[in-house]
SERO-4910 file (N, C-alpha, C, O; in steps of 0.05 Angstrom, whole numbers):
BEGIN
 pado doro    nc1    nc2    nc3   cac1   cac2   cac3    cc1    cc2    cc3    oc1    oc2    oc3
  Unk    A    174     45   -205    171     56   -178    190     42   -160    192     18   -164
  Unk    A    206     53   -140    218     41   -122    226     65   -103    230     89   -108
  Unk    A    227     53    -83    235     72    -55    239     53    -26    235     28    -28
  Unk    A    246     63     -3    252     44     16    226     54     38    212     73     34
  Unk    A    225     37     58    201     43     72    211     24     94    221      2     92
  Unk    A    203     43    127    210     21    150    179      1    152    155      7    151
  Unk    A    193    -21    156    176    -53    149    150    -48    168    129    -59    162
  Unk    A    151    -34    189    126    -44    216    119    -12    217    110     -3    239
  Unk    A    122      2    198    108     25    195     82     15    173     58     14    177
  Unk    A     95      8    152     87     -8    136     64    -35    135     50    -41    116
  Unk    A     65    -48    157     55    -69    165     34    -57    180     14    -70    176
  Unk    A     32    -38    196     12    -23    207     -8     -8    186    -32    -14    184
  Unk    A      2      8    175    -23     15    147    -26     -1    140    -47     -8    150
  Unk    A    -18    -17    124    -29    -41    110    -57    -55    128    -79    -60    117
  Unk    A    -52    -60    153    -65    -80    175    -93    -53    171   -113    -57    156
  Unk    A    -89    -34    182   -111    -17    176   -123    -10    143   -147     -8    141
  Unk    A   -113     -8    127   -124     -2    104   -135    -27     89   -148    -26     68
  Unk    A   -127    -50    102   -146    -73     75   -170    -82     92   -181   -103     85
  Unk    A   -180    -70    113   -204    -64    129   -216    -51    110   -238    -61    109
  Unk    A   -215    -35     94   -228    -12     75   -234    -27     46   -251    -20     29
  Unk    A   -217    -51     44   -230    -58     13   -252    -78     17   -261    -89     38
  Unk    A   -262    -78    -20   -281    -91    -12   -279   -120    -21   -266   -127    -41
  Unk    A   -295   -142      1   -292   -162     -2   -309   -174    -16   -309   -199    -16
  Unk    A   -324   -162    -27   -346   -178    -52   -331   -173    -83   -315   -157    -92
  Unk    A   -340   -188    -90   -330   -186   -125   -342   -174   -149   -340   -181   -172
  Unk    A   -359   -150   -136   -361   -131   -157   -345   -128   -173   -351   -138   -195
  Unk    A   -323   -116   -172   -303   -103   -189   -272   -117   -179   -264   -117   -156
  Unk    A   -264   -123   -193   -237   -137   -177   -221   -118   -173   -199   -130   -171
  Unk    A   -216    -88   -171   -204    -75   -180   -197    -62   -146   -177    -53   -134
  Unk    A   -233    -67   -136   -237    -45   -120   -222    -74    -92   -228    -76    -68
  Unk    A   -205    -90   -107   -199   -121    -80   -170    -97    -81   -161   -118    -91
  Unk    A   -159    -87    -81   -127    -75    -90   -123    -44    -75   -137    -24    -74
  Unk    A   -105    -48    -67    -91    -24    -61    -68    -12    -82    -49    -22    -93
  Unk    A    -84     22    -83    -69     37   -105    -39     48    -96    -40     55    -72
  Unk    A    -26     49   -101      2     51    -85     19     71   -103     34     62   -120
  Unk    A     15     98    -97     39    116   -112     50    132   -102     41    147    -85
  Unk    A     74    131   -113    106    141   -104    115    169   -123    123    167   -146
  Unk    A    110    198   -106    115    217   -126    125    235   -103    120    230    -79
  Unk    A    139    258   -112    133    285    -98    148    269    -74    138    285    -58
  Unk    A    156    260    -66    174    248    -36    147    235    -16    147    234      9
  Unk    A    132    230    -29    107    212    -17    101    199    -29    103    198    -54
  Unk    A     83    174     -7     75    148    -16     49    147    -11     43    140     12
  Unk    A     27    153    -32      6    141    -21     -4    117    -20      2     98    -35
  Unk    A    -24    115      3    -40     79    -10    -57     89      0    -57    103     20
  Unk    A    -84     78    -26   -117     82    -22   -131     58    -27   -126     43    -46
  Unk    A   -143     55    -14   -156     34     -2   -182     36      3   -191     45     24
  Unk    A   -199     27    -17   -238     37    -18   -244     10    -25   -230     -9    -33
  Unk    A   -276     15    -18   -295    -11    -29   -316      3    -47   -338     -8    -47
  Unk    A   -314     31    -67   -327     40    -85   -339     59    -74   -343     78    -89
  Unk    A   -350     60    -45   -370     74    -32   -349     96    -15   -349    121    -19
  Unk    A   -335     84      1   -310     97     19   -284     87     11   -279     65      2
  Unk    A   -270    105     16   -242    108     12   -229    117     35   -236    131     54
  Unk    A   -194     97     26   -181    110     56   -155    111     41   -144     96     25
  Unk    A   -147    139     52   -120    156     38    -96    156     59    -94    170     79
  Unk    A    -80    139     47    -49    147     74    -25    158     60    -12    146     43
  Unk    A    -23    179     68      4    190     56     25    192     78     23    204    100
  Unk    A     50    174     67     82    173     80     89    187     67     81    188     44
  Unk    A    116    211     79    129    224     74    157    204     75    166    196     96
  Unk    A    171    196     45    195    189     38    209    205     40    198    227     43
  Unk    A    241    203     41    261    218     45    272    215      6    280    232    -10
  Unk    A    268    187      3    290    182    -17    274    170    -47    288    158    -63
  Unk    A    245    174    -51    236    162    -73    260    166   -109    261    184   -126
  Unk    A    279    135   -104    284    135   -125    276    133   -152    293    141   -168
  Unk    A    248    121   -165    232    118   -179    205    123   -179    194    108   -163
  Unk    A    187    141   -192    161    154   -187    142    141   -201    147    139   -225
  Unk    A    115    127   -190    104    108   -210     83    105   -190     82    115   -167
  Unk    A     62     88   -202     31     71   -187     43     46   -195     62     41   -210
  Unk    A     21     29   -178     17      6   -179     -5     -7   -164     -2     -5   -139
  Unk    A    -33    -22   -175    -48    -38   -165    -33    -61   -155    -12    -69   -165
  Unk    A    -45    -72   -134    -38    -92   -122    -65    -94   -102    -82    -78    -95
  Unk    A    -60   -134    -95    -78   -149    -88    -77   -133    -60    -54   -127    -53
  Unk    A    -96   -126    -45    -84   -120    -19    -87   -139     12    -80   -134     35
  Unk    A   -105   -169     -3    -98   -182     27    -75   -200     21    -62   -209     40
  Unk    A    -66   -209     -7    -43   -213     -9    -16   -203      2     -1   -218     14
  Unk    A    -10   -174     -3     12   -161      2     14   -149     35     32   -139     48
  Unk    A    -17   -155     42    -16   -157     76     -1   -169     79     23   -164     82
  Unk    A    -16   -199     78      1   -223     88     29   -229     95     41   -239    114
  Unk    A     41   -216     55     64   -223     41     91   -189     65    115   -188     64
  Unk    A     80   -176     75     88   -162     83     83   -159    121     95   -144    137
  Unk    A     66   -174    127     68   -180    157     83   -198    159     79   -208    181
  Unk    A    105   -214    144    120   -238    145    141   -234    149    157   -249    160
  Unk    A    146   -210    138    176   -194    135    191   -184    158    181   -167    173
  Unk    A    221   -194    163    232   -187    187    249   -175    191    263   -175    211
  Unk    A    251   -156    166    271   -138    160    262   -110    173    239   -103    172
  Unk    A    279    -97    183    278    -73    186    264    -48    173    251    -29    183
  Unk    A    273    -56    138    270    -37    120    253    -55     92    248    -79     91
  Unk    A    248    -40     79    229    -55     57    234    -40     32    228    -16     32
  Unk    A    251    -55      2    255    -41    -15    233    -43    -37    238    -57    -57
  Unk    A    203    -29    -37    185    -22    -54    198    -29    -77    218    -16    -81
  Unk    A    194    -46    -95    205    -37   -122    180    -54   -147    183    -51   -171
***
């Protein structure tokens, strides 16, 4: 999977969607944001098993089509740090 994404569009869903996971350790699965890149969109879903939260970006340029779990108060963090303009997903 890879594609480009502007950074504080990015930083904004993120800031709202890891509000939605869950912070108990039921399932470690449900600590992660699902992240896939198809069709010239990017989703990320973001649940605690009970509720779910769905954001779809419209990409211009998805060069590689794929999922990926990831930690999501990690890649908050790791992505409110960032001072770049643009962000290469990969």
């Amino acid at each position: 999977m890879k594609f480009e994404i502007n950074t504080m569009l990015l930083q904004a869903i993120l800031a709202k969607s890891v509000k939605a996971v869950s912070s108990k350790d039921i399932m470690p699965s449900l600590k992660n944001f699902l992240i896939k890149a198809e069709n010239s969109t990017v989703t990320i879903i973001a649940g605690d098993g009970a509720t779910y939260l769905i954001k779809e970006i419209p990409i211009k340029d998805i060069e590689t089509e794929g999922s990926v779990l990831v930690d999501a108060k990690q890649l908050t963090k790791l992505v409110s740090k960032i001072a770049e303009d643009t962000i290469v997903f990969e």
